[in-house]
OpenMM code with the backbone's topology and positions (N, CA, C; nanometers):
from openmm import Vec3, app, unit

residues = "UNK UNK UNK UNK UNK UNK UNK UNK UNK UNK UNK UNK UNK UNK UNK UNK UNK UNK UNK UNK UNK UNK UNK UNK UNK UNK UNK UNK UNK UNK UNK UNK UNK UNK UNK UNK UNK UNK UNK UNK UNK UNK UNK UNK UNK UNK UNK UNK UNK UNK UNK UNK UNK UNK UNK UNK UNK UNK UNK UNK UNK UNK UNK UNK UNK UNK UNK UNK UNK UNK UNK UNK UNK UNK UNK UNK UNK UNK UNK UNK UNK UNK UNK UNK UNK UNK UNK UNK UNK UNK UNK UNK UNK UNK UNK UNK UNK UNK UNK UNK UNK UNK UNK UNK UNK UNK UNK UNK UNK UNK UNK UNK UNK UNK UNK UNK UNK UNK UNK UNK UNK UNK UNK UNK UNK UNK UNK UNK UNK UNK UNK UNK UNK UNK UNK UNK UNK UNK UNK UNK UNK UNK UNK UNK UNK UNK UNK UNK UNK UNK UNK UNK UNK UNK UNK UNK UNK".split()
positions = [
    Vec3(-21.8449, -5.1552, -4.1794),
    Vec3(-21.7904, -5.1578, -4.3135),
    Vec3(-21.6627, -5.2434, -4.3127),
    Vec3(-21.6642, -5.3568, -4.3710),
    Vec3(-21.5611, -5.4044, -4.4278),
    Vec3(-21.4510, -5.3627, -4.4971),
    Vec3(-21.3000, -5.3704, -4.4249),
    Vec3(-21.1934, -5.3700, -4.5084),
    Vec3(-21.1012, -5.4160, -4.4977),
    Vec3(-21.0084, -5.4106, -4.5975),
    Vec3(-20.8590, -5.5450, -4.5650),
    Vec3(-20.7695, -5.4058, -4.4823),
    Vec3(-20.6679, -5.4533, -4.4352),
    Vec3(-20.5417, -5.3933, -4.3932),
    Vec3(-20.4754, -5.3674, -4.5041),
    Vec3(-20.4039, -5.2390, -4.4978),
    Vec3(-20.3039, -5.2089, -4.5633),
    Vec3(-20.1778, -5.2010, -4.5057),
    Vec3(-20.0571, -5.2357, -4.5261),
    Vec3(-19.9185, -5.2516, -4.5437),
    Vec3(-19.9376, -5.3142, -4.3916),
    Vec3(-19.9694, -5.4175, -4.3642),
    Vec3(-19.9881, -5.4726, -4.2553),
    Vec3(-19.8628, -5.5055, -4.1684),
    Vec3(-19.7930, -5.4950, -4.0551),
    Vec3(-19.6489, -5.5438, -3.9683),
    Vec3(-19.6096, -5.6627, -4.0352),
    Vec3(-19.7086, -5.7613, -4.0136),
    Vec3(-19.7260, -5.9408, -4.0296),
    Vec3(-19.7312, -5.9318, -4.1765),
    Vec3(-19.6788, -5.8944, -4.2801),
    Vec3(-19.6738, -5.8961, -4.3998),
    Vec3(-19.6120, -6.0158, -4.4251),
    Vec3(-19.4532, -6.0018, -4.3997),
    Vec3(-19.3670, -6.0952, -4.4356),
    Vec3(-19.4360, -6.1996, -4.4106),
    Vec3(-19.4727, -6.2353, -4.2604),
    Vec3(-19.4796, -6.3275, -4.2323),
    Vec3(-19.5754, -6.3961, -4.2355),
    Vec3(-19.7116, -6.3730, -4.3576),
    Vec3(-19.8077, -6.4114, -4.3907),
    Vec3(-19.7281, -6.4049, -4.5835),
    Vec3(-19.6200, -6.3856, -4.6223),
    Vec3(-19.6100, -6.4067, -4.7174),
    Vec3(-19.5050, -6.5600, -4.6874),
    Vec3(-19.4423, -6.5591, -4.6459),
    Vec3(-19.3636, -6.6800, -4.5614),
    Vec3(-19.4831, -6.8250, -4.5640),
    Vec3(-19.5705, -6.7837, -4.5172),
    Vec3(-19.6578, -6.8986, -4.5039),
    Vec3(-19.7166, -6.9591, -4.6281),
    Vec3(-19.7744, -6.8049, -4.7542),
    Vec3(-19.7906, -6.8498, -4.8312),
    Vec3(-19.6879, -6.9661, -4.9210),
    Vec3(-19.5513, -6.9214, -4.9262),
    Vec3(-19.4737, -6.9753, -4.9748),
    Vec3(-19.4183, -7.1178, -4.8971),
    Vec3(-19.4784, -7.1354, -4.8040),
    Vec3(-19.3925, -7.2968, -4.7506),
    Vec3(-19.5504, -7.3702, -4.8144),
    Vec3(-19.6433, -7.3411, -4.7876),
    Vec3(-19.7523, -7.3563, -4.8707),
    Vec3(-19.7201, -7.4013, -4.9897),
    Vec3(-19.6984, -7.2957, -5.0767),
    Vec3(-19.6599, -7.3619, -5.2343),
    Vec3(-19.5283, -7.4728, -5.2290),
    Vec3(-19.4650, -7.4570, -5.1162),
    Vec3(-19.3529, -7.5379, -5.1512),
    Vec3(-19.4190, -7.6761, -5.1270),
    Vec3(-19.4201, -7.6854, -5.0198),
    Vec3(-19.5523, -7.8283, -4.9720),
    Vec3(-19.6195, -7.8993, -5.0777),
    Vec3(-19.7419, -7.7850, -5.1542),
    Vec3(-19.7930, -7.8642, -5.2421),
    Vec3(-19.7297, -7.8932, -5.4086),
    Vec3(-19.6272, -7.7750, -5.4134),
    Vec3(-19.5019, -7.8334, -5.5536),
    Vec3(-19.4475, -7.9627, -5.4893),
    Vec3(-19.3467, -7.9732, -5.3840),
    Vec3(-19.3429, -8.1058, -5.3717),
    Vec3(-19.3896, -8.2066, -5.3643),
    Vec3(-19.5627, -8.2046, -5.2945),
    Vec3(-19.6374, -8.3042, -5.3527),
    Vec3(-19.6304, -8.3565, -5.4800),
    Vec3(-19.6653, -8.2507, -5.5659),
    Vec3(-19.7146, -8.2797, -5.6981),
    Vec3(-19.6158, -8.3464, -5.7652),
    Vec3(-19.4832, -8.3012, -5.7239),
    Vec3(-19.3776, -8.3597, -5.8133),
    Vec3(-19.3280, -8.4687, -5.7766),
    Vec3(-19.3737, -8.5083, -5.6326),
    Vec3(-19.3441, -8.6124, -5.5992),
    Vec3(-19.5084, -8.7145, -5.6424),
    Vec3(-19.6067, -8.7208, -5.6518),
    Vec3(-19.6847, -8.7362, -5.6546),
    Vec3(-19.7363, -8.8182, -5.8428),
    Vec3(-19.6541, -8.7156, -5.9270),
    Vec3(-19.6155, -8.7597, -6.0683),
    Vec3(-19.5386, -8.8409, -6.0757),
    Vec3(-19.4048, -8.8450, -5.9963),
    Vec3(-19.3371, -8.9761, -6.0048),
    Vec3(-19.3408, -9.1012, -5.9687),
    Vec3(-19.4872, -9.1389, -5.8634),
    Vec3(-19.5250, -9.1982, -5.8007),
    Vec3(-19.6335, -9.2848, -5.9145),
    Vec3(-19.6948, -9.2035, -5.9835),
    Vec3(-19.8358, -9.1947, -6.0356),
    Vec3(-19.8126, -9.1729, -6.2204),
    Vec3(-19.6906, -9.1888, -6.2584),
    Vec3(-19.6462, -9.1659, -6.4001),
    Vec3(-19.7337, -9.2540, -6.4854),
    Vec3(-19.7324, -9.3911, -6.4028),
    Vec3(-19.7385, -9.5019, -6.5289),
    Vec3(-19.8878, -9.5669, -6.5150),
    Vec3(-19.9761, -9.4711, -6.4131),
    Vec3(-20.0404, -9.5270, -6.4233),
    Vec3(-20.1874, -9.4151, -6.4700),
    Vec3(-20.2971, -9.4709, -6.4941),
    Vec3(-20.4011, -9.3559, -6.5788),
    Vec3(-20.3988, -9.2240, -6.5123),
    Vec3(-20.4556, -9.1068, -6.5751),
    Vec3(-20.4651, -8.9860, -6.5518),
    Vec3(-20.5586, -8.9735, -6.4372),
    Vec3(-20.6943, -8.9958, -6.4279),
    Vec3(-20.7631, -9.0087, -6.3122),
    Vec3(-20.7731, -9.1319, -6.2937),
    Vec3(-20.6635, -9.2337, -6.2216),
    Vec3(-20.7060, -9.3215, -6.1591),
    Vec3(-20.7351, -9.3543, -5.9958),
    Vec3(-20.7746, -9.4541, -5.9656),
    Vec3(-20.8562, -9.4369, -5.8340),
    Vec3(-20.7701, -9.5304, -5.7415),
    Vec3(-20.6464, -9.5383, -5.7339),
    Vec3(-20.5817, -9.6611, -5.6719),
    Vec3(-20.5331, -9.6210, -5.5151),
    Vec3(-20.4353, -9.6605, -5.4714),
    Vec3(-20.4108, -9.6293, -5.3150),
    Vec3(-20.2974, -9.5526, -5.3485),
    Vec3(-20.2481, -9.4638, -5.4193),
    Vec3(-20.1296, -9.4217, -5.4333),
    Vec3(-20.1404, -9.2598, -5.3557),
    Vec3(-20.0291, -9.2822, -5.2371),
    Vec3(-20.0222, -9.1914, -5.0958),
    Vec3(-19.8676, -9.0684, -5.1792),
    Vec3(-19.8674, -8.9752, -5.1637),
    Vec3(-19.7892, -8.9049, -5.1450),
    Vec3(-19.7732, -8.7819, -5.0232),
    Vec3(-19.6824, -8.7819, -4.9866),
    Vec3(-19.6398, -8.6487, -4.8306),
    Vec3(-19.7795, -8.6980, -4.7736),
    Vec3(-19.8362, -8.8052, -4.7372),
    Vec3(-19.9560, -8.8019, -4.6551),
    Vec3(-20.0823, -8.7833, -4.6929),
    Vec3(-20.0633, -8.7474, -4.8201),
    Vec3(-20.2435, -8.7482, -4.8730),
    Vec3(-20.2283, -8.8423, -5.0476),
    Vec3(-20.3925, -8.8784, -5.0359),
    Vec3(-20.4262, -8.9912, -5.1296),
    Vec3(-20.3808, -8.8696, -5.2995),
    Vec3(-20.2906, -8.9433, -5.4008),
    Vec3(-20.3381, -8.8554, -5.5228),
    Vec3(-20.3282, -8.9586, -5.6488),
    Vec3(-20.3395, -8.9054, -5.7481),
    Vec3(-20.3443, -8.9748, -5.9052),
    Vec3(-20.2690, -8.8732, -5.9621),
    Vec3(-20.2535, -8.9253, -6.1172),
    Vec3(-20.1558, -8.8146, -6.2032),
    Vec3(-20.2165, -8.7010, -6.2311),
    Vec3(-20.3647, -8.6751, -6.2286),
    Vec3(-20.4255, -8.5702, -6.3111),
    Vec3(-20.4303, -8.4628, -6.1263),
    Vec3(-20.4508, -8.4931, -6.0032),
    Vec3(-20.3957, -8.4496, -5.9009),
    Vec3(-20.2509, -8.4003, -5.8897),
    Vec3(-20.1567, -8.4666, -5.8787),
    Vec3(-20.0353, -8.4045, -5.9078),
    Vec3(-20.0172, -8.3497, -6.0031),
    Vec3(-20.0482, -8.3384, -6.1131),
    Vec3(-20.0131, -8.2757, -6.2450),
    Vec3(-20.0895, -8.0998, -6.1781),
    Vec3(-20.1808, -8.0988, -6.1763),
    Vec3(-20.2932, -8.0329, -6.1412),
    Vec3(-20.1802, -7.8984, -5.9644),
    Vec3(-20.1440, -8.0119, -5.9098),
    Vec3(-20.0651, -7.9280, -5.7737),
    Vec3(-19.9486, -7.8433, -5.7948),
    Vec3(-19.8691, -7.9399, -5.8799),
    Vec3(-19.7361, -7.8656, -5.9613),
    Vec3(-19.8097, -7.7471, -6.0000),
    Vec3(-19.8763, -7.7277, -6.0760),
    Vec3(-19.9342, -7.6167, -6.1487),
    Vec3(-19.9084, -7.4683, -6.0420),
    Vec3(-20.0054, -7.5522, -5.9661),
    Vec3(-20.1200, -7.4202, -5.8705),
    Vec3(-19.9562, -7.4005, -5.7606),
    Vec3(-19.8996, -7.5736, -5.7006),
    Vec3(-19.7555, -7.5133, -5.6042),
    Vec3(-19.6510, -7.4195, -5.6929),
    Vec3(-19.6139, -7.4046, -5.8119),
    Vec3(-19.5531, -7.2843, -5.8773),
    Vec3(-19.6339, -7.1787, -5.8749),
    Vec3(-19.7958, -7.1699, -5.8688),
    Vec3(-19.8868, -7.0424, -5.8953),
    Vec3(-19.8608, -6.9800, -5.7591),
    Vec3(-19.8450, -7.0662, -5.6565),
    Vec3(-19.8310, -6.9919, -5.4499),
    Vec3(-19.6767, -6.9414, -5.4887),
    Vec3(-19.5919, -6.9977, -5.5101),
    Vec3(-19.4430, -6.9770, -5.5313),
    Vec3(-19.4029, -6.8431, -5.5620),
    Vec3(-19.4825, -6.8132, -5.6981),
    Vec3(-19.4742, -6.6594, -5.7714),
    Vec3(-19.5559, -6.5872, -5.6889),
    Vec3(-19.6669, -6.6208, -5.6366),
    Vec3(-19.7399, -6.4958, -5.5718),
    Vec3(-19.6609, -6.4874, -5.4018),
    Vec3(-19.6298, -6.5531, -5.3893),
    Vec3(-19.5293, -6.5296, -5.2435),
    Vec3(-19.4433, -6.4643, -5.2786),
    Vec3(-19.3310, -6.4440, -5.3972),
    Vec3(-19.2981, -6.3881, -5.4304),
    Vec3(-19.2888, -6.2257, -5.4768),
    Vec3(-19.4019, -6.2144, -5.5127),
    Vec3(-19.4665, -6.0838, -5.5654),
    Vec3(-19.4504, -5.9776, -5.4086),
    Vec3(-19.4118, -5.8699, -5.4770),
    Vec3(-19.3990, -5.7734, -5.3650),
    Vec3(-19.4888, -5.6613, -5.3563),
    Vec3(-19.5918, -5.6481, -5.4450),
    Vec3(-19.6961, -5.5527, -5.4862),
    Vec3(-19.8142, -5.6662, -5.4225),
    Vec3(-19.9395, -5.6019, -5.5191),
    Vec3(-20.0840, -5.6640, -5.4825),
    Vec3(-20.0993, -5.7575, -5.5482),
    Vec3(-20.0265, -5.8211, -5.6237),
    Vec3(-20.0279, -5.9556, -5.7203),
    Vec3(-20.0513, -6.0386, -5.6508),
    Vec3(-19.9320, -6.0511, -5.5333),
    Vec3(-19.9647, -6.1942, -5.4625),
    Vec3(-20.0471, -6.1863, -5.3919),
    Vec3(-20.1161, -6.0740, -5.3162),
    Vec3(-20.2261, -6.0469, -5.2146),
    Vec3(-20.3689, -6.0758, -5.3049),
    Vec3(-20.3817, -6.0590, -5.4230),
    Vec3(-20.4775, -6.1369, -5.5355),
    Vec3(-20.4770, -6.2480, -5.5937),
    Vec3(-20.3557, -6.2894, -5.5518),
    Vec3(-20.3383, -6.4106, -5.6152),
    Vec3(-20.3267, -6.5397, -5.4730),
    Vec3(-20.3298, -6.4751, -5.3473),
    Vec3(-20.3665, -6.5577, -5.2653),
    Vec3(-20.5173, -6.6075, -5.1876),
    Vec3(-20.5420, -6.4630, -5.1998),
    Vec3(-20.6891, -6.4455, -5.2160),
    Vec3(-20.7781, -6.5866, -5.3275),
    Vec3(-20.7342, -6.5422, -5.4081),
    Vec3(-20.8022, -6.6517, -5.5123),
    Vec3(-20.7741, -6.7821, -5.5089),
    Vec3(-20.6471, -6.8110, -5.4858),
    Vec3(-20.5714, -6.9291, -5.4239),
    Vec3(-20.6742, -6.9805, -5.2754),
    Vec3(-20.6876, -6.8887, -5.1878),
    Vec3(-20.7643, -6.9692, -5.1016),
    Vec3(-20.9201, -7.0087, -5.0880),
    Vec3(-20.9721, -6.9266, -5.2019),
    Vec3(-21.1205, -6.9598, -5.2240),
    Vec3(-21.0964, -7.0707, -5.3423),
    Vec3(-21.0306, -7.1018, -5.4451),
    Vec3(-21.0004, -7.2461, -5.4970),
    Vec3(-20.9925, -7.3358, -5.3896),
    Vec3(-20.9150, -7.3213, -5.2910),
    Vec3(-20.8708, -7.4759, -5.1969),
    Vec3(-21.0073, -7.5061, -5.1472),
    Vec3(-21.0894, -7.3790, -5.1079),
    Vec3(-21.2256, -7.3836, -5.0187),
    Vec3(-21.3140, -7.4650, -5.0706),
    Vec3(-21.3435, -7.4217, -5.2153),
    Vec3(-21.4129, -7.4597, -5.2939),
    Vec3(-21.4363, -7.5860, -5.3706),
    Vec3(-21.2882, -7.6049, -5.3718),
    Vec3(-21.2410, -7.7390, -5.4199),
    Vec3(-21.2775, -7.8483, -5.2839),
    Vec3(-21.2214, -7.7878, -5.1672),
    Vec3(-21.2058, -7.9110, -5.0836),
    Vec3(-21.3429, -7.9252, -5.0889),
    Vec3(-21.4260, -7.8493, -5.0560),
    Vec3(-21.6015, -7.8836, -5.0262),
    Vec3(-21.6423, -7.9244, -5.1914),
    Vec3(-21.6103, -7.9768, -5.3015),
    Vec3(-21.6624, -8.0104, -5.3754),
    Vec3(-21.5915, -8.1267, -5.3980),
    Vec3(-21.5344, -8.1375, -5.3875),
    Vec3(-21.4499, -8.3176, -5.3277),
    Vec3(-21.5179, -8.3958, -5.2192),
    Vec3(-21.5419, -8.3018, -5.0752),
    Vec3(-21.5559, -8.3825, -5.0075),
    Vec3(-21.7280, -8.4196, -4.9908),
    Vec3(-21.8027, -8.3477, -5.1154),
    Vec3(-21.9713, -8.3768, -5.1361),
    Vec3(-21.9158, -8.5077, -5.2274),
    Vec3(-21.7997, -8.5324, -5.3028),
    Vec3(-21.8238, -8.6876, -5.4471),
    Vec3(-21.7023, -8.7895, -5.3612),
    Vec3(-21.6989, -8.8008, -5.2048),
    Vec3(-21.5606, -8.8287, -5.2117),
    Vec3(-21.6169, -8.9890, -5.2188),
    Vec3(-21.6967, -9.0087, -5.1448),
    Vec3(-21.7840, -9.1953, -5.2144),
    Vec3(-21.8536, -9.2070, -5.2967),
    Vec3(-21.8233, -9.1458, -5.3921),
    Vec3(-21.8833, -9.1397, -5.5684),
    Vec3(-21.7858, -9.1654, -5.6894),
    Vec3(-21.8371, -9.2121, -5.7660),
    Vec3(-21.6934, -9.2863, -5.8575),
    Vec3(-21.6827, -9.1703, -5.9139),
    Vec3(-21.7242, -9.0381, -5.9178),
    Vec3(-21.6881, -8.9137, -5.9497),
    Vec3(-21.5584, -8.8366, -5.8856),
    Vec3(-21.5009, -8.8801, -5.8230),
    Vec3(-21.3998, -8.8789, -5.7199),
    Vec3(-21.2485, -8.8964, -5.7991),
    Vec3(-21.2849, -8.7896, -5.9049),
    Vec3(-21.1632, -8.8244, -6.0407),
    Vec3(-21.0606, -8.7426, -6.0055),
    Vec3(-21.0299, -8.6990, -5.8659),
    Vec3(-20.8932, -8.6239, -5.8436),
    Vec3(-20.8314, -8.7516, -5.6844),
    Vec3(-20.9002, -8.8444, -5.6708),
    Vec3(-20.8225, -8.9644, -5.5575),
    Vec3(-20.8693, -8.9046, -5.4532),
    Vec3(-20.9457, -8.7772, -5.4047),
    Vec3(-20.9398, -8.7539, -5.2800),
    Vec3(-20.9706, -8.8501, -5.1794),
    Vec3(-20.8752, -8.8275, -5.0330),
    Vec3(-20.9351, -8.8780, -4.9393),
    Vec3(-20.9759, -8.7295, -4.8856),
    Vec3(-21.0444, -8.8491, -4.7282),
    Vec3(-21.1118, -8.7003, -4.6288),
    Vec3(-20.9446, -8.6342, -4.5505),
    Vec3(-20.8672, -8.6779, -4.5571),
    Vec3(-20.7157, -8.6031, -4.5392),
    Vec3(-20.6797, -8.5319, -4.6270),
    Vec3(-20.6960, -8.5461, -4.7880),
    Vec3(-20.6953, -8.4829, -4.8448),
    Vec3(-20.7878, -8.3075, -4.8564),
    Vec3(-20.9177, -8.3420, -4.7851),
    Vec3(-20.9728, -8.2603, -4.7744),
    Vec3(-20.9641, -8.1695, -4.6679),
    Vec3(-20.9558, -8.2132, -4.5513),
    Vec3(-20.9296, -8.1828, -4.4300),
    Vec3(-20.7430, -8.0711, -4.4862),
    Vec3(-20.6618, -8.1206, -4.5388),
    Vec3(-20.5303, -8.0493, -4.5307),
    Vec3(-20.5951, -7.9233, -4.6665),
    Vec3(-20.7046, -7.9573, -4.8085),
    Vec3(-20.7048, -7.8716, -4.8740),
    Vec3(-20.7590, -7.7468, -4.8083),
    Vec3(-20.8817, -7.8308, -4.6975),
    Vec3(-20.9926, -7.6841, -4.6850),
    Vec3(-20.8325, -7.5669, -4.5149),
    Vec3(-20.7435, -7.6156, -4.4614),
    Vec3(-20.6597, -7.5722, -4.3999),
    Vec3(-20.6032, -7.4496, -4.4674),
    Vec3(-20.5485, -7.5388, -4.5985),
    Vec3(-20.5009, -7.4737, -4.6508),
    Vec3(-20.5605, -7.3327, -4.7446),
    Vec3(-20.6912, -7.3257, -4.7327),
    Vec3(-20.7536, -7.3085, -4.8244),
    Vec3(-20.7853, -7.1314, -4.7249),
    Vec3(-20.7901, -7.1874, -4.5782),
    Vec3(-20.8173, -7.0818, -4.5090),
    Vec3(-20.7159, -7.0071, -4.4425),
    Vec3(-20.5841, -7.0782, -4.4667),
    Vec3(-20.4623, -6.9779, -4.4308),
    Vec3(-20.4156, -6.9303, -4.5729),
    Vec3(-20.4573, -6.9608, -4.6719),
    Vec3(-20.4289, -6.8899, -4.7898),
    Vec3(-20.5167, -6.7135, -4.8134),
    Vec3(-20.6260, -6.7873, -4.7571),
    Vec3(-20.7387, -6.6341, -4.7452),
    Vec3(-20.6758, -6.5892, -4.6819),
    Vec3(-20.6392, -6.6027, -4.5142),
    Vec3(-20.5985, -6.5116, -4.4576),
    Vec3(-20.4471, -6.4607, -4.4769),
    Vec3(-20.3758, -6.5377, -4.5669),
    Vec3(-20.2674, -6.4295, -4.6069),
    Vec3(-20.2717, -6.3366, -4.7016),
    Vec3(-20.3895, -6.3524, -4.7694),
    Vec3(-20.4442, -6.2826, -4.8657),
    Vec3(-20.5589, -6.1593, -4.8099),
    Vec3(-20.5556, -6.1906, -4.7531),
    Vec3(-20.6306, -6.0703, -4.6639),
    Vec3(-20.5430, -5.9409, -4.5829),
    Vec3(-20.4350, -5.9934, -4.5238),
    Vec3(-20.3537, -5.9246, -4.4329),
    Vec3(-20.2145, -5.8798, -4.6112),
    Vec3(-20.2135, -5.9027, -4.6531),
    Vec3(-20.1289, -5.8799, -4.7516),
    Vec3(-20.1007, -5.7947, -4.8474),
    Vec3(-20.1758, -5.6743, -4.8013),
    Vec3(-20.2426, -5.5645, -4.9577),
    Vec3(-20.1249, -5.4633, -4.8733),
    Vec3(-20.1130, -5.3851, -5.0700),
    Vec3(-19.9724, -5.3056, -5.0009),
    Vec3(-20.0339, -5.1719, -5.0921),
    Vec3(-20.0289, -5.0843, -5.0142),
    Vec3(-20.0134, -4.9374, -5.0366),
    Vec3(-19.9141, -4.8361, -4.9880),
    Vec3(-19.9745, -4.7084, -5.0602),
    Vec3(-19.8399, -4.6082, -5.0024),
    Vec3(-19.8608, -4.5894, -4.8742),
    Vec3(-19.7378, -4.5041, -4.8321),
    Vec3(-19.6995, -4.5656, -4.6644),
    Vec3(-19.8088, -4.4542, -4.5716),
    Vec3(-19.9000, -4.3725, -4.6393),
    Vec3(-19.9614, -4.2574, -4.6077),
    Vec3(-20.1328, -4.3304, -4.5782),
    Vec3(-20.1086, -4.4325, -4.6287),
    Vec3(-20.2775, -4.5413, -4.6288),
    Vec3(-20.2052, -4.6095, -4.5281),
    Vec3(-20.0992, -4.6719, -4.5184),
    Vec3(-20.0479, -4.7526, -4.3749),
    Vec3(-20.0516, -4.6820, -4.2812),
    Vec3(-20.0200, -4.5249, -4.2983),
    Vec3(-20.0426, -4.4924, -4.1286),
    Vec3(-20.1964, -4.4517, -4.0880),
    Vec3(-20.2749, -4.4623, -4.1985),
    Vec3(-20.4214, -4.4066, -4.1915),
    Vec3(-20.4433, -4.5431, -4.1114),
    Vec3(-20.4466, -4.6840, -4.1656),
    Vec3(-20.4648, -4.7887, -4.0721),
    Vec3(-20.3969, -4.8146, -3.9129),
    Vec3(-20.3078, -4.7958, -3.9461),
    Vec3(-20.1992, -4.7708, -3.8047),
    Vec3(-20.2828, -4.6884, -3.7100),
    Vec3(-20.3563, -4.5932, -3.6962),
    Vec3(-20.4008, -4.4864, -3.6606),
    Vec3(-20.5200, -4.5092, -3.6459),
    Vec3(-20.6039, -4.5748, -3.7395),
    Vec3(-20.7566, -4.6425, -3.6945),
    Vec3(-20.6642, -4.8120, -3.5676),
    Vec3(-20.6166, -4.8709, -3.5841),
    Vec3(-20.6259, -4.9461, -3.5117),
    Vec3(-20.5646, -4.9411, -3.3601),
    Vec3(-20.4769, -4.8122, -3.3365),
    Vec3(-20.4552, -4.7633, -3.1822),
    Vec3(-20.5563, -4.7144, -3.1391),
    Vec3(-20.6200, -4.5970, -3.2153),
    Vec3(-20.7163, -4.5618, -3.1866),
    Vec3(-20.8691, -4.5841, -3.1996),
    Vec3(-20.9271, -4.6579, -3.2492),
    Vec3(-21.0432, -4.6931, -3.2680),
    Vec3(-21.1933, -4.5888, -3.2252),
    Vec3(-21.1535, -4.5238, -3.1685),
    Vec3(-21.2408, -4.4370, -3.0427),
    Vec3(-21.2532, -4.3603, -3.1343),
    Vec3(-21.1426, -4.2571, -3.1165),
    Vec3(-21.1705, -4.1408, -3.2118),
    Vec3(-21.2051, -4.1301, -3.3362),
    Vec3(-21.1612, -4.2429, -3.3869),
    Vec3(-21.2500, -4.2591, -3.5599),
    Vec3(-21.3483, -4.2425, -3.5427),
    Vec3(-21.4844, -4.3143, -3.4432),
    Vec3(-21.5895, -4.2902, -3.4362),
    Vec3(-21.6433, -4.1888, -3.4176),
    Vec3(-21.5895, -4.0685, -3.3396),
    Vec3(-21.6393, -3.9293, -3.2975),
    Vec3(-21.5820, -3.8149, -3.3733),
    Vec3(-21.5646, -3.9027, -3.5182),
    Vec3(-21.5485, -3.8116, -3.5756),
    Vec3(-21.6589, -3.7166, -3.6494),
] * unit.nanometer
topology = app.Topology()
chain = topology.addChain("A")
for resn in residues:
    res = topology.addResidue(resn, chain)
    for name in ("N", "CA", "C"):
        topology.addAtom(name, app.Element.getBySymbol(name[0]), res)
């Protein structure tokens, strides 16, 4: 039977990650718009920001979602543990549906395969901070605490 952890040790420090995460891709984006202002919304040109290929409707698009990681790193309840969760099945989803049009003039967000390669990364340390990240009362943390020293005796029960 499948289940997430509750009030996990590595909390912080899977919320930490989420948030250099959002910072990463807010600075893309905002750097990425200033780069990409003057020229069309999905255009297809060589324009590089922090290392990956983007256009304006890409950066416009990162700003968004790098403030959406920002607040849920933030969040000290199950907000951000849902909201990273979802955050990393977007990157998943996205990167593998980019990288099926990436030599197709359908290719209306600039991706390169770096682009894809850093989304689908990101896409799977976002799950897993979203996984390790769920917070309950401290009486469900020691129920987990207690299945994971012991493992044995859960079973014979």
């Amino acid at each position: 039977m499948a289940h997430i952890p509750v009030n996990h040790p590595a909390r912080p420090v899977y919320r930490v990650l989420a948030g250099l995460i959002g910072v990463y891709i807010l600075a893309f984006g905002v750097y990425g718009v200033v780069l990409t202002w003057d020229k069309g919304l999905f255009g297809r040109g060589s324009d590089w920001a922090l290392g990956l290929r983007t256009n304006l409707a890409f950066s416009l698009v990162s700003v968004v979602f790098g403030a959406f990681l920002l607040i849920g790193a933030s969040q000290r309840g199950n907000l951000g543990h849902y909201m990273n969760l979802t955050a990393g099945a977007v990157f998943l989803f996205t990167s593998l549906l980019m990288m099926s049009l990436l030599q197709t003039s359908a290719n209306f967000l600039n991706f390169s395969m770096s682009t894809v390669i850093v989304s689908m990364l990101f896409g799977l340390v976002l799950l897993g901070t979203g996984l390790y990240d769920k917070v309950g009362p401290p009486e469900h943390g020691d129920v987990e605490r207690e299945r994971r020293l012991h493992p044995v005796a859960e079973r014979h029960r």
